[in-house]
C-alpha positions as CSV (number, residue, x, y, z in Angstrom):
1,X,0.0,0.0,0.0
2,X,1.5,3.4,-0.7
3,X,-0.5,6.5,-0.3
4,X,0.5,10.4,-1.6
5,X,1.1,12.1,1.5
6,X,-1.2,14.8,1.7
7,X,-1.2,18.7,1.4
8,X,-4.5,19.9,1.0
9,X,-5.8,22.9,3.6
10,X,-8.1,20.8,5.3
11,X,-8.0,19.9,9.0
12,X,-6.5,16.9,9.8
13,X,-9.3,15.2,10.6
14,X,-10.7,16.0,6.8
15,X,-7.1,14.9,5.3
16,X,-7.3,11.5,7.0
17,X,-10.8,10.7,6.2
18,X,-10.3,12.1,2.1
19,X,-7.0,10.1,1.7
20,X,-8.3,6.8,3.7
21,X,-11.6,7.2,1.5
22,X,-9.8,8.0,-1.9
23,X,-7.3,4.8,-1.2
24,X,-10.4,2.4,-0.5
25,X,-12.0,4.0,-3.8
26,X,-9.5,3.3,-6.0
27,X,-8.7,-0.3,-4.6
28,X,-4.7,1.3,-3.0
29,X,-6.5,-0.6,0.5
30,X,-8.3,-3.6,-0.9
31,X,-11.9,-4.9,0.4
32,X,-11.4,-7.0,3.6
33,X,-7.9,-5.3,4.1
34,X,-7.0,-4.3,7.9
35,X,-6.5,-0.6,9.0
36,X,-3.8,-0.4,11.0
37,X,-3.0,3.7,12.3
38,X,0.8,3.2,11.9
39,X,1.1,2.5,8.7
40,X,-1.7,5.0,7.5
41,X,0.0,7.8,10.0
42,X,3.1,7.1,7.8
43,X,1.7,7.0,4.4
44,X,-0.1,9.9,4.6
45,X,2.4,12.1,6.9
46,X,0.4,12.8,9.6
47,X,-0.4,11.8,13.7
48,X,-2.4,8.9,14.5
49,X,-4.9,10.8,16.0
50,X,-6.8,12.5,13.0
51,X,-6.1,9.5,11.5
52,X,-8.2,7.4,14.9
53,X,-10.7,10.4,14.2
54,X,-11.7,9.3,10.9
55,X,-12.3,6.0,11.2
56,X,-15.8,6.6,12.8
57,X,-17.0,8.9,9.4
58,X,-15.9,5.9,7.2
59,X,-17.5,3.4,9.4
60,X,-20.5,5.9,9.6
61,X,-20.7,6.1,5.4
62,X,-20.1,2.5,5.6
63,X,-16.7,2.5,4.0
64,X,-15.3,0.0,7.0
65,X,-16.0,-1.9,9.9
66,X,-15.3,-1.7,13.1
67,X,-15.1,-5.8,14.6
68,X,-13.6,-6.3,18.2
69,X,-11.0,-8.1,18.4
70,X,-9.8,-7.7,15.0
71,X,-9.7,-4.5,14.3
72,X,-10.8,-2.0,11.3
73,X,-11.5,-3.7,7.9
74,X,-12.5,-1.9,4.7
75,X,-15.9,-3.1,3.9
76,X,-16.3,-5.4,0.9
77,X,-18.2,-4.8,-1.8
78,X,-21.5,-7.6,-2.4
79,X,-24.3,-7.8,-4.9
80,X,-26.7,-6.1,-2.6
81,X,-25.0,-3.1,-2.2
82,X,-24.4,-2.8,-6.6
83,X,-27.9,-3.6,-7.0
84,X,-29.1,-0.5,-3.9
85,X,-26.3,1.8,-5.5
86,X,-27.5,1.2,-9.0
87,X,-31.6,1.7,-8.3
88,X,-30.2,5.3,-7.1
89,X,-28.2,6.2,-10.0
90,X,-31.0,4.8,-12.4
91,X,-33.3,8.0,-10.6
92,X,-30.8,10.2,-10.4
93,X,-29.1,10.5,-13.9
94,X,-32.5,10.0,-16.1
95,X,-33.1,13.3,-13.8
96,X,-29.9,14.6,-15.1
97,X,-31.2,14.3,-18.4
98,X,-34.3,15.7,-18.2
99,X,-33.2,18.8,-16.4
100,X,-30.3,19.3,-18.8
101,X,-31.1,18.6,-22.7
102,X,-33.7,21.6,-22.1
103,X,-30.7,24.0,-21.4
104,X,-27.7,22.7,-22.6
105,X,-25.4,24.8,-24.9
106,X,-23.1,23.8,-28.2
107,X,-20.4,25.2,-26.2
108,X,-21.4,22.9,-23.1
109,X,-21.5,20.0,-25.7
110,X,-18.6,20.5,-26.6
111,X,-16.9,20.7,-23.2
112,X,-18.6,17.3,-22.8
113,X,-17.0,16.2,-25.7
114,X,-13.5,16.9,-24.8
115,X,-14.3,14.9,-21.2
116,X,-15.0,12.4,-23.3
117,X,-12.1,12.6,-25.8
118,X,-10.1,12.5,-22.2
119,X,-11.0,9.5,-21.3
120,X,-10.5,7.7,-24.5
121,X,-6.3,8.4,-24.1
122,X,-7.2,7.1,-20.6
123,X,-8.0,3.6,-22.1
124,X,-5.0,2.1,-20.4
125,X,-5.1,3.9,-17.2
126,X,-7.6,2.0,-15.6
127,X,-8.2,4.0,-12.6
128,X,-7.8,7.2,-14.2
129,X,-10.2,6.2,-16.9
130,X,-12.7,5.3,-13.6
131,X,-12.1,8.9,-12.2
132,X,-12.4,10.6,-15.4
133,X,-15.4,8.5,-15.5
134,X,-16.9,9.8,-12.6
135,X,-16.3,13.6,-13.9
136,X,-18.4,13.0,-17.0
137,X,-21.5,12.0,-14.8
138,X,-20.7,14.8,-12.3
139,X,-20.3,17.1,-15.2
140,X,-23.5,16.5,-16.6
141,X,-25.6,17.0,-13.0
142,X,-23.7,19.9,-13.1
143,X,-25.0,21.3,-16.2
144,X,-28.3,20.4,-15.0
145,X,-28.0,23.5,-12.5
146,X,-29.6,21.6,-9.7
147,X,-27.1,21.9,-6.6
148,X,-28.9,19.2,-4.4
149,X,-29.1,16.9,-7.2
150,X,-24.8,17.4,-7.9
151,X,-24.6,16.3,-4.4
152,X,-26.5,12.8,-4.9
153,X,-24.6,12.3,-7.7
154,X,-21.8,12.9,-6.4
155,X,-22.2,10.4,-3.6
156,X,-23.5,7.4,-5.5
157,X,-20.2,8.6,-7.8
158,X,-17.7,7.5,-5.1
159,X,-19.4,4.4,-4.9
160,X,-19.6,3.6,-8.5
161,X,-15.9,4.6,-8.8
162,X,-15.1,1.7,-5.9
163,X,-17.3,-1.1,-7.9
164,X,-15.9,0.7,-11.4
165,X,-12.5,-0.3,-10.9
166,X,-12.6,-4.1,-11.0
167,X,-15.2,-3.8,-13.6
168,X,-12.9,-2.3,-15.5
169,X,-10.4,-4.8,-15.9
170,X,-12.9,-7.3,-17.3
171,X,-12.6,-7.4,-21.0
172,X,-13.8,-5.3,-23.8
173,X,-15.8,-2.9,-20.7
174,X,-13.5,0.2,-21.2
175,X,-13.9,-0.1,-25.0
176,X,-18.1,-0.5,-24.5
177,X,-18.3,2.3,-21.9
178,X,-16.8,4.5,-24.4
179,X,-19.2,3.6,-27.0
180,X,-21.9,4.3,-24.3
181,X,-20.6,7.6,-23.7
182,X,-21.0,8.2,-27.2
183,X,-24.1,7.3,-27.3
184,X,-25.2,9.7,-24.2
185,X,-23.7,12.5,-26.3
186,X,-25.4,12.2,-29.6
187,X,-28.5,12.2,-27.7
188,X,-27.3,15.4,-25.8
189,X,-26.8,17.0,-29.5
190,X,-30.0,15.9,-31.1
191,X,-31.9,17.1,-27.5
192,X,-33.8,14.1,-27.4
193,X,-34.9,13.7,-23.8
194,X,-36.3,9.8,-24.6
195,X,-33.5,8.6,-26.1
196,X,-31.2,10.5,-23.8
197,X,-33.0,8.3,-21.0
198,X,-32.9,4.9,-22.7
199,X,-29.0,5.1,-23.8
200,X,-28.2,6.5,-20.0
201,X,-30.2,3.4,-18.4
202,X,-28.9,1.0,-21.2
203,X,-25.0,2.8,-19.7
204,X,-26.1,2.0,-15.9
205,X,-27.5,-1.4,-16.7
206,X,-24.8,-2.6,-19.1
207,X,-22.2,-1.0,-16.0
208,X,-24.5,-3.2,-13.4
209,X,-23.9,-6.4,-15.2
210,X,-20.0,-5.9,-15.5
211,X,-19.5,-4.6,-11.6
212,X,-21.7,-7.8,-10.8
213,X,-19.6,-10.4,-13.1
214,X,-16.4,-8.7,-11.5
215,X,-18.0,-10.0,-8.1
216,X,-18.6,-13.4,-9.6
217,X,-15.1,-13.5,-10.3
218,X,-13.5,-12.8,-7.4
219,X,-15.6,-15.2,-5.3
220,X,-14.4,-18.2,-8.7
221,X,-10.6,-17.0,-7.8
222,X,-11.3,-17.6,-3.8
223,X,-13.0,-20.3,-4.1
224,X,-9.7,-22.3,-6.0
């Protein structure tokens, strides 16, 4: 494990809880790994005791467990908590969609599009592809100009990104979440609402069924 040390002006608290969070996200501390203060103090060049502070907000957010006698585990991911995360998502970016194809601008389009042509030099940086990922669906809420809805999204984001990763290892889905980008796009130009709606839900669904065989493989690989 080997975290970026961190230099942000946040309290110490916030700096612990951001870089534990971030390094569970993005699979740096893996599902089911221990927490132990030590090392984290070390990676992330600070004291143990923001470090002790933080664990209760990621136990709180559900990020890790607390079990006595064993310490502080990062929670692992199971097919209830996909299939929870993805019903949200579903509400939330066919929302996104309807607020935003009423308003959006060819210059906004096009700001979407060069998100987009980001994340297709990203295709072999898996994890930045997944982050870059993440800004294209935050991007869009944005655009919507709800606030409150930019927040939701933003949430279920940071749990998308933590299922996203392994997903995107399996083969062929970097390739087809382009294409489903794409797709979101030309719908975006043409400003059709319906279609905007079926080819984000086809996006979610099609990124349900990768997260979920991703699962299926782990559990094959422990199992041998």
């Amino acid at each position: 494990m080997s975290l970026s040390k961190l230099t942000q002006p946040l309290s110490l608290k916030q700096q612990a809880y951001e870089g534990i969070k971030n390094a569970i996200i993005d699979h740096t501390i893996a599902p089911g790994e221990v927490l132990y203060e030590r090392k984290l103090s070390e990676e992330l060049g600070i004291s143990r005791t923001p470090i002790r502070e933080a664990i209760p907000l990621l136990e709180l957010e559900g990020w890790v467990t607390s079990i006595p006698r064993k310490g502080t585990l990062v929670s692992s991911i199971t097919a209830k908590d996909v299939e929870e995360v993805i019903q949200i998502r579903r509400g939330l970016e066919v929302l996104v969609v309807e607020l935003l194809i009423p308003i959006i601008s060819e210059e906004q389009i096009s700001m979407i599009e060069q998100l987009y042509q980001q994340q297709v030099k990203l295709q072999k940086e898996n994890k930045l592809f997944i982050s870059t990922d993440k800004d294209f669906h935050i991007f869009l809420a944005e655009l919507s100009g709800n606030r409150r809805l930019v927040n939701l999204v933003q949430t279920v984001s940071d749990q998308m990104r933590w299922f996203g990763i392994s997903a995107s290892y399996l083969p062929n889905r970097i390739e087809e979440t382009l294409k489903e980008h794409s797709a979101i796009i030309d719908c975006l130009k043409e400003k059709d609402v319906d279609q905007a709606k079926k080819a984000v839900l086809n996006h979610i669904d099609l990124t349900r069924e990768a997260v979920l065989a991703s699962l299926k493989n782990k559990e094959g690989d422990v199992s041998k």
